[in-house]
FIKOLZA-1660 file (N, C-alpha, C; in steps of 0.1 Angstrom, whole numbers, plus 5000, padded with zeros to 4 digits):
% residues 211
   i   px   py   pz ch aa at
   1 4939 5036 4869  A  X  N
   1 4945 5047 4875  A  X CA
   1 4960 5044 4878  A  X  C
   2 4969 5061 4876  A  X  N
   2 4981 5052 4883  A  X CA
   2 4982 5045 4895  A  X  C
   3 4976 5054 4902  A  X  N
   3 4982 5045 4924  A  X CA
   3 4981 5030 4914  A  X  C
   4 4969 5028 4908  A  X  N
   4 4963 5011 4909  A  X CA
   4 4976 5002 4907  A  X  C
   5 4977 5009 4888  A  X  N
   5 4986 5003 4881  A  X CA
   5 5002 5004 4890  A  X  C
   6 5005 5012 4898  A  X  N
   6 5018 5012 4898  A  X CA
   6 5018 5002 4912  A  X  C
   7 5008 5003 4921  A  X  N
   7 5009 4990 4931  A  X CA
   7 5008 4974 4927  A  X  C
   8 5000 4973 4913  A  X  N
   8 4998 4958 4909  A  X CA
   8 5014 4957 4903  A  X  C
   9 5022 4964 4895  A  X  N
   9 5032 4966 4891  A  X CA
   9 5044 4964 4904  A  X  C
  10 5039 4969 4912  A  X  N
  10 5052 4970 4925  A  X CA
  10 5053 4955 4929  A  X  C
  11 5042 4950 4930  A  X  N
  11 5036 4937 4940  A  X CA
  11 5039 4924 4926  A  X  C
  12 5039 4926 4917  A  X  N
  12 5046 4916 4909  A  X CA
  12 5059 4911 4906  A  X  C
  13 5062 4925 4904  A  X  N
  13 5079 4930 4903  A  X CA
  13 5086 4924 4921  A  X  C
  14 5081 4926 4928  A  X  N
  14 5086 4921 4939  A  X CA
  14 5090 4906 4942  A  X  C
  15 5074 4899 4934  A  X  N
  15 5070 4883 4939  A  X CA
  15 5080 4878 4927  A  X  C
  16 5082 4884 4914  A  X  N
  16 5093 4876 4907  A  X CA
  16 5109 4878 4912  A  X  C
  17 5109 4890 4915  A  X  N
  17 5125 4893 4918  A  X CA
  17 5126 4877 4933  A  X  C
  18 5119 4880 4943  A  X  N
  18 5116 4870 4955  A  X CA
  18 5118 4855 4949  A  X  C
  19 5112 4853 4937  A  X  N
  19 5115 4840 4934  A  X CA
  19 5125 4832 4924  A  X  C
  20 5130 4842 4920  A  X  N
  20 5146 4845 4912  A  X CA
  20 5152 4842 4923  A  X  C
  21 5150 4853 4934  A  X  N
  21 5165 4851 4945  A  X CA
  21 5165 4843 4952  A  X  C
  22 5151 4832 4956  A  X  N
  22 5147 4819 4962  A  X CA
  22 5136 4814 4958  A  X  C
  23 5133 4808 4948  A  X  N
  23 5121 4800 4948  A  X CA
  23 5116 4787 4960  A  X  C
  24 5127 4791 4968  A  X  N
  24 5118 4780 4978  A  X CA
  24 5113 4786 4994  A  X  C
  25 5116 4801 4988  A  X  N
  25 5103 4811 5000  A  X CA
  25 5090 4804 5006  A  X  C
  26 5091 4808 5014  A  X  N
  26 5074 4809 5018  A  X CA
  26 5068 4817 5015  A  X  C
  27 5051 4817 5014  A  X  N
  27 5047 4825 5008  A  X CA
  27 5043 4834 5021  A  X  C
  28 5044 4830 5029  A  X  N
  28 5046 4842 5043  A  X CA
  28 5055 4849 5043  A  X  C
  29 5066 4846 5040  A  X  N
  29 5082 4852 5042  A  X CA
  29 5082 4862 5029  A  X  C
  30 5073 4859 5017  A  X  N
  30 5069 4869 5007  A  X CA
  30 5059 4876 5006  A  X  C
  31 5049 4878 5018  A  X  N
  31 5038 4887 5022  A  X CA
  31 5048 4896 5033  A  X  C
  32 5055 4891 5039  A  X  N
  32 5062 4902 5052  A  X CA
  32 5073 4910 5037  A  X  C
  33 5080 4907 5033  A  X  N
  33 5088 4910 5025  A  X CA
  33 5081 4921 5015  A  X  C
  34 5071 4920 5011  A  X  N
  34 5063 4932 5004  A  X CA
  34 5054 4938 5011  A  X  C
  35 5049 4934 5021  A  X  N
  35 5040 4942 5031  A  X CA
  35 5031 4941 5025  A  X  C
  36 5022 4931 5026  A  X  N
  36 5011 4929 5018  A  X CA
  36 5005 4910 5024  A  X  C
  37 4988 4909 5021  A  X  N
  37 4988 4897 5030  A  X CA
  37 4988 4887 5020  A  X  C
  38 4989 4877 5032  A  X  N
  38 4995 4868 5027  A  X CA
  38 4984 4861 5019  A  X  C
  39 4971 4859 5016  A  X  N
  39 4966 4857 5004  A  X CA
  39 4964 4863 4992  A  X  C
  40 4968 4874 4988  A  X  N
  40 4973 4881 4980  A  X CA
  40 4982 4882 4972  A  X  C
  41 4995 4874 4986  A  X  N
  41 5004 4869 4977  A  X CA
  41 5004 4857 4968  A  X  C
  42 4993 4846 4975  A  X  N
  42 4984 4832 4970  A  X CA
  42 4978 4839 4953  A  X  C
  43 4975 4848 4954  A  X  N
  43 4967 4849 4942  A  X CA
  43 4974 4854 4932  A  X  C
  44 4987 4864 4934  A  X  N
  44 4997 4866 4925  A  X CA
  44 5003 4859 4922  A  X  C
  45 5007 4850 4928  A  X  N
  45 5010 4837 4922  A  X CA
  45 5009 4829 4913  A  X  C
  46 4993 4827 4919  A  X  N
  46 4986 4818 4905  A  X CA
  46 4984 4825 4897  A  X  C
  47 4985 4839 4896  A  X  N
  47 4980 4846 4884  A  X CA
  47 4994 4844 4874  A  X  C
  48 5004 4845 4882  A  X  N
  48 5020 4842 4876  A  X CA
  48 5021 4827 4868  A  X  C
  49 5019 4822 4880  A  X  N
  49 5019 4805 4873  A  X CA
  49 5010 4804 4857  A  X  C
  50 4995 4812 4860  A  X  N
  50 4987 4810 4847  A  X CA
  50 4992 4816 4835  A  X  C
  51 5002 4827 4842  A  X  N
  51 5010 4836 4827  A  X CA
  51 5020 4832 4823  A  X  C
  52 5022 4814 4827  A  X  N
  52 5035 4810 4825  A  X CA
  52 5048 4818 4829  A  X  C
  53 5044 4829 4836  A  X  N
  53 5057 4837 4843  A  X CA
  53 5064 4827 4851  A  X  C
  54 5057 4822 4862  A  X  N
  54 5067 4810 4870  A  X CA
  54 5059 4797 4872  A  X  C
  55 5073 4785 4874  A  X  N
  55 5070 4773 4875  A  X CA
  55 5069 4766 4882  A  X  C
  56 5058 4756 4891  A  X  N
  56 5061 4751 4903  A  X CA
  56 5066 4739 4899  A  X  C
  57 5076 4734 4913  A  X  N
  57 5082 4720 4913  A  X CA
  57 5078 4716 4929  A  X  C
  58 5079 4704 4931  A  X  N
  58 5078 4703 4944  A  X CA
  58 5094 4702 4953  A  X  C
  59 5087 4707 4962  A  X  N
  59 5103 4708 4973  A  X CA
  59 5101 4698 4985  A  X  C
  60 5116 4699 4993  A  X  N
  60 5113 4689 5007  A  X CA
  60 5102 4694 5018  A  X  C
  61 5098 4687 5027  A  X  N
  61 5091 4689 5039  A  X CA
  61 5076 4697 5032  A  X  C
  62 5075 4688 5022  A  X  N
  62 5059 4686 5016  A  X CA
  62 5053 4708 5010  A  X  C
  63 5066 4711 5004  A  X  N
  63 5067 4724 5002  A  X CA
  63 5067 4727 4988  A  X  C
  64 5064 4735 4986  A  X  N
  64 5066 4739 4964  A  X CA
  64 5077 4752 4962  A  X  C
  65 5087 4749 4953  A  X  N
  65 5094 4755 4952  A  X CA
  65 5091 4763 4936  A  X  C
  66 5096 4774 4938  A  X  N
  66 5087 4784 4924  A  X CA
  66 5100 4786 4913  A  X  C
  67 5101 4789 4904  A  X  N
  67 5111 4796 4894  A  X CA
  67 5107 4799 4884  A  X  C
  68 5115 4810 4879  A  X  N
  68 5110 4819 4867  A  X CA
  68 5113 4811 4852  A  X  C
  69 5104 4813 4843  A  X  N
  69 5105 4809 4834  A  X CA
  69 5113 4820 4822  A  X  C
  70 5115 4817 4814  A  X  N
  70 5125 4825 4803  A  X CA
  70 5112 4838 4800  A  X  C
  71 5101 4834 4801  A  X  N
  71 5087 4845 4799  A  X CA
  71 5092 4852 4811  A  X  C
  72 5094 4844 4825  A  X  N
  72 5090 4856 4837  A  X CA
  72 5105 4865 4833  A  X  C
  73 5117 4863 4833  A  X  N
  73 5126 4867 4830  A  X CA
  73 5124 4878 4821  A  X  C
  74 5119 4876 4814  A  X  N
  74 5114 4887 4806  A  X CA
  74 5106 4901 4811  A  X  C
  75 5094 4892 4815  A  X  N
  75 5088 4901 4821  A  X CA
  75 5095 4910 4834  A  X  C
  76 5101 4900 4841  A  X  N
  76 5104 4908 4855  A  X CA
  76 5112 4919 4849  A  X  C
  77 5123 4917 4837  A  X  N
  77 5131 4929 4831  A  X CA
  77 5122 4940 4830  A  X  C
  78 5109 4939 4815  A  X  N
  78 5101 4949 4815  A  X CA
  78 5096 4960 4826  A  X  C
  79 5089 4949 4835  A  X  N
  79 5084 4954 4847  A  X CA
  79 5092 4962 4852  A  X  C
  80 5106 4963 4857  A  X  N
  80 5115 4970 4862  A  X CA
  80 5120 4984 4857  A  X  C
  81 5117 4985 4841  A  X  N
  81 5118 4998 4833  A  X CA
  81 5106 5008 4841  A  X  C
  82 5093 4997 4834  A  X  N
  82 5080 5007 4837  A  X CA
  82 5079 5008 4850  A  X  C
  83 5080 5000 4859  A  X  N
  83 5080 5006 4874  A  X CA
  83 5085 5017 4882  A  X  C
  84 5099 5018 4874  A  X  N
  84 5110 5029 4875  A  X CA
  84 5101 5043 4870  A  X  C
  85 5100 5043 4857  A  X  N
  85 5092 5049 4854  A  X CA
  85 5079 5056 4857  A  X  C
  86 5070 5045 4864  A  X  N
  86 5062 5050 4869  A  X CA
  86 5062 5056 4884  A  X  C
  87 5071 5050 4892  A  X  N
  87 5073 5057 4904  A  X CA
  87 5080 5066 4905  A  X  C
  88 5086 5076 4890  A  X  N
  88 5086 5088 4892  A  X CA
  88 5071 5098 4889  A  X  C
  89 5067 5094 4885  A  X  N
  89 5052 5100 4879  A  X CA
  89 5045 5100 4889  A  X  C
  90 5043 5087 4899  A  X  N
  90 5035 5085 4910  A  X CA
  90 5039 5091 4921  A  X  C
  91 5054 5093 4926  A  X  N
  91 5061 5099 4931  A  X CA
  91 5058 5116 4931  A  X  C
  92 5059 5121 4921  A  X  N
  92 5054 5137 4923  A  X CA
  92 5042 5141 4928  A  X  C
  93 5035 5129 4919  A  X  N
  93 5014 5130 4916  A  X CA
  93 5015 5129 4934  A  X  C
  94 5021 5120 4940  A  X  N
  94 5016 5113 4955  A  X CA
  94 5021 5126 4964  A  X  C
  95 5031 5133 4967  A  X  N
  95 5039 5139 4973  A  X CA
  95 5034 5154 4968  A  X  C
  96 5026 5158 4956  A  X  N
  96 5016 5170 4957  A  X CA
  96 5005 5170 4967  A  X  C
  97 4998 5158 4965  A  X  N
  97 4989 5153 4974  A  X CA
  97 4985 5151 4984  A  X  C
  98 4999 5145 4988  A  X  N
  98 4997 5143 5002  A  X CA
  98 5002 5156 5010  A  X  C
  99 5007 5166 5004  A  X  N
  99 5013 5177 5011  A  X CA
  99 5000 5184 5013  A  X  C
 100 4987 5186 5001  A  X  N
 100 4976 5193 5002  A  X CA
 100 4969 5186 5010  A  X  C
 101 4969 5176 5013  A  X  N
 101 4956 5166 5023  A  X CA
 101 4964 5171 5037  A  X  C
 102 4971 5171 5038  A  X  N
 102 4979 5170 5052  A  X CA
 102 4979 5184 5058  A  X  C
 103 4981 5195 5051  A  X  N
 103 4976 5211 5052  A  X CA
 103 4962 5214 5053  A  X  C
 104 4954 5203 5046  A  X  N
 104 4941 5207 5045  A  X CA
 104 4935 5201 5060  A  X  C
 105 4940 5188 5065  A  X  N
 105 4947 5187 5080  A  X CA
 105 4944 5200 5089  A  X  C
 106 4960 5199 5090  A  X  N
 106 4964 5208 5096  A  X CA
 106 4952 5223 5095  A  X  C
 107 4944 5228 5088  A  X  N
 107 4935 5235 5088  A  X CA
 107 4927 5238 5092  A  X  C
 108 4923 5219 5095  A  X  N
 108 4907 5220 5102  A  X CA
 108 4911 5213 5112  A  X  C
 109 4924 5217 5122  A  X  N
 109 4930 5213 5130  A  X CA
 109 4929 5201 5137  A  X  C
 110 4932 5191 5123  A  X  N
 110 4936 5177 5129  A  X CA
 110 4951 5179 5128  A  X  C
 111 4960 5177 5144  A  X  N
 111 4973 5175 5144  A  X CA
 111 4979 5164 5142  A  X  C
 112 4969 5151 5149  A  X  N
 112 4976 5138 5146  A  X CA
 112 4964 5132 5141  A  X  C
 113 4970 5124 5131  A  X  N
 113 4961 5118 5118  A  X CA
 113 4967 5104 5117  A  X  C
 114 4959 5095 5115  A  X  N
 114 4963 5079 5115  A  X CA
 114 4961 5080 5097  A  X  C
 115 4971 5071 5091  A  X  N
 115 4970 5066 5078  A  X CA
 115 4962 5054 5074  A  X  C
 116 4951 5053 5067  A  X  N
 116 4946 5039 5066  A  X CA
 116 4948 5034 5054  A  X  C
 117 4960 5020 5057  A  X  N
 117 4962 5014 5046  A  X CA
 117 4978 5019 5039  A  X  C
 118 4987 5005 5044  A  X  N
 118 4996 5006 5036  A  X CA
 118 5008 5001 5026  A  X  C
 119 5009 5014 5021  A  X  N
 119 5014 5014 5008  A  X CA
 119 5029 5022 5004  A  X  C
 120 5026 5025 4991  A  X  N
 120 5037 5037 4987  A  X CA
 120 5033 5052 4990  A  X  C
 121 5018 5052 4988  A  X  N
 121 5016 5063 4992  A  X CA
 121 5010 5067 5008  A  X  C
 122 5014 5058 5014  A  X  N
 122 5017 5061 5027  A  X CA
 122 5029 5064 5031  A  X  C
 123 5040 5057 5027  A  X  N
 123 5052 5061 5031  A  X CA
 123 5052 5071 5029  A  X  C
 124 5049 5082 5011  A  X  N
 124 5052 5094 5005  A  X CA
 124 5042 5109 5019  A  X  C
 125 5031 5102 5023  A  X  N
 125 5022 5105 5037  A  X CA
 125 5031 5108 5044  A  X  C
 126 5038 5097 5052  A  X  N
 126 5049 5099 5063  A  X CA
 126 5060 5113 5063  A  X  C
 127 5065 5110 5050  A  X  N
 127 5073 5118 5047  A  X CA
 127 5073 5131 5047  A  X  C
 128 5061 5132 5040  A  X  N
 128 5055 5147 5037  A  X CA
 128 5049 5153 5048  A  X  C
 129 5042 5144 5060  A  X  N
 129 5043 5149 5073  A  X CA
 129 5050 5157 5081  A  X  C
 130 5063 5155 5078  A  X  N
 130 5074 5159 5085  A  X CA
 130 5075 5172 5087  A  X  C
 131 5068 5180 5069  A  X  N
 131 5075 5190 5068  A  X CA
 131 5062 5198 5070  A  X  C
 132 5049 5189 5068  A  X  N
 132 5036 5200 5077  A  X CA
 132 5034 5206 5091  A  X  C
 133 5040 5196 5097  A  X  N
 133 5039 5193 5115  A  X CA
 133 5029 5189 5116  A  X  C
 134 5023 5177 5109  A  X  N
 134 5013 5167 5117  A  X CA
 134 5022 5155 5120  A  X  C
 135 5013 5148 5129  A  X  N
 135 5020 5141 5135  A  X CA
 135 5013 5128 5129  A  X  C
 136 5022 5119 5124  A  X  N
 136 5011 5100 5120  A  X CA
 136 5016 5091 5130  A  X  C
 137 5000 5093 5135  A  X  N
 137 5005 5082 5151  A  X CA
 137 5002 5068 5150  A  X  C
 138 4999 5063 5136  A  X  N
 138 4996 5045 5136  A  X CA
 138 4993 5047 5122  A  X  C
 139 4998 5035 5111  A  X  N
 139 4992 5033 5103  A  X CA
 139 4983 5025 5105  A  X  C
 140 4971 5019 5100  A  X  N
 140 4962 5008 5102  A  X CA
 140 4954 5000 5092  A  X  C
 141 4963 4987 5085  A  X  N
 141 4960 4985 5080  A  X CA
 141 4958 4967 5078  A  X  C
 142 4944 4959 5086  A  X  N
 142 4944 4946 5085  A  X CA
 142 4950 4936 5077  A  X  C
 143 4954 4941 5067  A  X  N
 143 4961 4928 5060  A  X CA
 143 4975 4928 5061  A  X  C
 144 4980 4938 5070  A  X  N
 144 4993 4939 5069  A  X CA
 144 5002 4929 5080  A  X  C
 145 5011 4922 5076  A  X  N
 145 5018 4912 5084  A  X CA
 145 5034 4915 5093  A  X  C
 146 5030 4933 5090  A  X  N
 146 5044 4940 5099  A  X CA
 146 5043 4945 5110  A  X  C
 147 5051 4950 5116  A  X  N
 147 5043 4960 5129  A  X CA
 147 5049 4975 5129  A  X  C
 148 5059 4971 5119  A  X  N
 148 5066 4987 5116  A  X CA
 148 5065 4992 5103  A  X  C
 149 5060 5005 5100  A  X  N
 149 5065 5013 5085  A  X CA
 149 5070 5022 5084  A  X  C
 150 5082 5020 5079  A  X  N
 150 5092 5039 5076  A  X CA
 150 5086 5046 5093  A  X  C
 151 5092 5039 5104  A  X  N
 151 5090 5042 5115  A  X CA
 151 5079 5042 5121  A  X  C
 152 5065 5041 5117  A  X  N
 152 5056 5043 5125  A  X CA
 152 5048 5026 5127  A  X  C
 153 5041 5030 5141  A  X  N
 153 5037 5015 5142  A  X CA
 153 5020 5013 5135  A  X  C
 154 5020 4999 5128  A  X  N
 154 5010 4993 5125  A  X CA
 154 5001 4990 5132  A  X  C
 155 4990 4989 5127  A  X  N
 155 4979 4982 5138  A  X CA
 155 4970 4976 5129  A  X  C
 156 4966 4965 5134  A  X  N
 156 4956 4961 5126  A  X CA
 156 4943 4962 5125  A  X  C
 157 4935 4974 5138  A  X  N
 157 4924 4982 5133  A  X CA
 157 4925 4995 5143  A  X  C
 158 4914 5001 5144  A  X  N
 158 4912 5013 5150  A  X CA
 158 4914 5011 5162  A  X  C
 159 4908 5003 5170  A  X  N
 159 4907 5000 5182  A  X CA
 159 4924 4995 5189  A  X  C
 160 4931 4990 5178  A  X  N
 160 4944 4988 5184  A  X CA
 160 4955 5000 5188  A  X  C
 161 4954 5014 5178  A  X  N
 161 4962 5021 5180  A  X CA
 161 4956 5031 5194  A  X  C
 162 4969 5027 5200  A  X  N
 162 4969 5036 5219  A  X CA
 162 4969 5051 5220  A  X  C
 163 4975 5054 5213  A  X  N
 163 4974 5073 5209  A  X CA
 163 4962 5080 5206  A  X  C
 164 4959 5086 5210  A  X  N
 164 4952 5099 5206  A  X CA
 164 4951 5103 5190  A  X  C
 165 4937 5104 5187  A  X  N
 165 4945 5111 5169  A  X CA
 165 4931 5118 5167  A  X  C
 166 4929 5126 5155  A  X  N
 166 4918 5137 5148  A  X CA
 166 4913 5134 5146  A  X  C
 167 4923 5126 5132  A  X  N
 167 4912 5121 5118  A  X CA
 167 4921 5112 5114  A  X  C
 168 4919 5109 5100  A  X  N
 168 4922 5096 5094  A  X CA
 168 4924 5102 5079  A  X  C
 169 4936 5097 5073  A  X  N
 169 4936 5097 5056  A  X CA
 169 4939 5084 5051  A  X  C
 170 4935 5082 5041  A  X  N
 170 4932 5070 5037  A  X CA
 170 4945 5070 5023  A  X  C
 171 4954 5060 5024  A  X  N
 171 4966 5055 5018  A  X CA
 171 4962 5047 5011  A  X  C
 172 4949 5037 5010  A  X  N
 172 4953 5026 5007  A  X CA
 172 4951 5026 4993  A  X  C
 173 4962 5022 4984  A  X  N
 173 4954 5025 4966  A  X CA
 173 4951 5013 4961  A  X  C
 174 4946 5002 4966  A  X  N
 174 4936 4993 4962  A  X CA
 174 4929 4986 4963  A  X  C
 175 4922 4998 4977  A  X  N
 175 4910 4994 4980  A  X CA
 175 4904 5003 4987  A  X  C
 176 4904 5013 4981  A  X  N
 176 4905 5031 4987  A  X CA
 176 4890 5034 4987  A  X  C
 177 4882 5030 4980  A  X  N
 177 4868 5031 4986  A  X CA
 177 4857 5025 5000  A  X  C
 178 4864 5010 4999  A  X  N
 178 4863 5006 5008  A  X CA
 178 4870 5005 5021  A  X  C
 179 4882 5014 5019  A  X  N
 179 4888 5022 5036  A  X CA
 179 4880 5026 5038  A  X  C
 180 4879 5039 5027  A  X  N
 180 4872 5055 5033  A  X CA
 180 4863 5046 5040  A  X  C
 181 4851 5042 5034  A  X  N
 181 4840 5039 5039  A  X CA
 181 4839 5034 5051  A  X  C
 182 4849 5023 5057  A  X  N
 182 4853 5017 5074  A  X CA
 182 4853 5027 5076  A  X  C
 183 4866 5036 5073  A  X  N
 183 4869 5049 5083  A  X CA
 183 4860 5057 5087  A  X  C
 184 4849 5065 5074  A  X  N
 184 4839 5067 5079  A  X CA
 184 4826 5067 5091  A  X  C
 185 4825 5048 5092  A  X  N
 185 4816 5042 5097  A  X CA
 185 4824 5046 5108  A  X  C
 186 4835 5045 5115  A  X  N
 186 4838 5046 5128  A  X CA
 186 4838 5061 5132  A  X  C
 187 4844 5065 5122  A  X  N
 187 4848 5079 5127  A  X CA
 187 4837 5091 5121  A  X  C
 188 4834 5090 5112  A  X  N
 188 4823 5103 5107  A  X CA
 188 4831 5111 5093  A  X  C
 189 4827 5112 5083  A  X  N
 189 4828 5117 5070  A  X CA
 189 4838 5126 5076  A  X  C
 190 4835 5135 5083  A  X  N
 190 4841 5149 5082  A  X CA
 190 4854 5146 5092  A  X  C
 191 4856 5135 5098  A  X  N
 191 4873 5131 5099  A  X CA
 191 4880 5119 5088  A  X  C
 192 4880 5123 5080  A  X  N
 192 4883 5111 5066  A  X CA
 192 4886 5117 5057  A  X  C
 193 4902 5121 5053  A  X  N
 193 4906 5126 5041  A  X CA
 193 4911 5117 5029  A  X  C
 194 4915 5123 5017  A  X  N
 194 4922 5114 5009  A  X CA
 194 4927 5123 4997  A  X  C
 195 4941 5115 4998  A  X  N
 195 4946 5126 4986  A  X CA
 195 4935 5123 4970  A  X  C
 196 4937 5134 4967  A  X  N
 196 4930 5135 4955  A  X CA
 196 4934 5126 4944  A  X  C
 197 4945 5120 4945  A  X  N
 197 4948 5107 4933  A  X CA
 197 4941 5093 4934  A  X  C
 198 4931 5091 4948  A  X  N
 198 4923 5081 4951  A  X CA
 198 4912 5084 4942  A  X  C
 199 4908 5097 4940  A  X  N
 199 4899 5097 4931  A  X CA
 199 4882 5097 4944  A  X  C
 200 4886 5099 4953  A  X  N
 200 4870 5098 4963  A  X CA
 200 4861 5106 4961  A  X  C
 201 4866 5113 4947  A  X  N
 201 4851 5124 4956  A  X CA
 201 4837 5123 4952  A  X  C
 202 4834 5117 4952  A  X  N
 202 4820 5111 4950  A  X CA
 202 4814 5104 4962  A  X  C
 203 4825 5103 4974  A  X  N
 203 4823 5093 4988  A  X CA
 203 4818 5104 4995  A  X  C
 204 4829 5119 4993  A  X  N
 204 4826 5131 5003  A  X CA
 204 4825 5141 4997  A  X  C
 205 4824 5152 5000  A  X  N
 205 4831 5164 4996  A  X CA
 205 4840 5168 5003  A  X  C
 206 4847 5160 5016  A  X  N
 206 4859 5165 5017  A  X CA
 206 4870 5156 5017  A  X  C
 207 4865 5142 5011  A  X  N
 207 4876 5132 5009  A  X CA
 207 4886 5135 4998  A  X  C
 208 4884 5142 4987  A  X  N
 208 4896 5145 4977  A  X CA
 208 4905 5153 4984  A  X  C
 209 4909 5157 4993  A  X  N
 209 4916 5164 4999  A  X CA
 209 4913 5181 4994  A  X  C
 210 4898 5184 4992  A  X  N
 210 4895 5197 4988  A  X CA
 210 4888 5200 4994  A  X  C
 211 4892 5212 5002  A  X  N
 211 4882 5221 5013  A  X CA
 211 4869 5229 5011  A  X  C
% end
């Protein structure tokens, strides 16, 4: 799917550009840096290293320092076309979507709605918010190592965010089955949207964002 493809796309393109501009990062300092956890970043890595994309060397104070190979260089160029590319495609697809989930919101009169799980298409959530009048009172998403996104605050579960909220839409595009289904368990089917590019509707009948 796109969300899928264009987040594995975002999250690579990131971890090579990161290790172009410093291969002697942390790989914490490159989980806060993409918004994404930190063993995730562990695994893109090795998946890098096994594609010959980048090279380990060792560094001081018992650390490994990364750099791109003439292959990652390559690639990271590629990657930068199609990403472009795709985040205008994902960009319209996301921002149709989340305008209909957030109306369909607003309908069954959830005003403030928590985002679960984030991403790009949470940000494009945020945004599109603005112009519904609902309100996103917390994103919530456990693997995330920030506390801020495009203004709104992080939590790392349900129980963390202090505000008041409706319902819940689910952002996360790579692992969007297994949100809904938390969100569900806490909160009940019939507060748990999702734009229709997650592809859910087989979880609800009203998780595709259709009434």
């Amino acid at each position: 799917m796109l969300n899928a493809q264009h987040e594995n796309e975002r999250i690579v393109l990131g971890l090579l550009s990161s290790v172009e501009s410093d291969g002697e990062r942390s790989q914490r300092h490159i989980a806060a840096e993409l918004g994404i956890a930190l063993g995730l970043v562990n695994a893109y890595l090795k998946r890098c290293v096994k594609k010959g994309l980048v090279k380990v060397s060792d560094a001081p104070a018992r650390r490994y320092a990364y750099y791109l190979t003439p292959q990652g260089f390559a690639e990271k160029s590629r990657l930068t076309v199609q990403y472009l590319s795709n985040s205008f495609s994902f960009f319209r697809l996301a921002k149709t979507d989340c305008a209909r989930v957030l109306e369909q919101a607003k309908g069954c009169g959830f005003s403030r709605v928590v985002l679960a799980g984030q991403s790009d298409l949470a940000e494009v959530a945020i945004l599109c918010a603005v112009e519904t009048g609902v309100a996103i009172v917390a994103v919530v998403d456990p693997a995330s190592e920030v506390t801020r996104f495009v203004g709104v605050n992080v939590c790392r579960s349900y129980d963390e965010v202090t505000e008041a909220f409706d319902a819940v839409i689910v952002t996360d595009v790579l692992h969007a089955g297994t949100c809904y289904e938390m969100a569900a368990a806490v909160h009940g089917n019939e507060r748990v949207l999702a734009p229709r590019l997650l592809g859910l509707r087989d979880l609800s009948g009203r998780a595709e964002g259709a009434a």
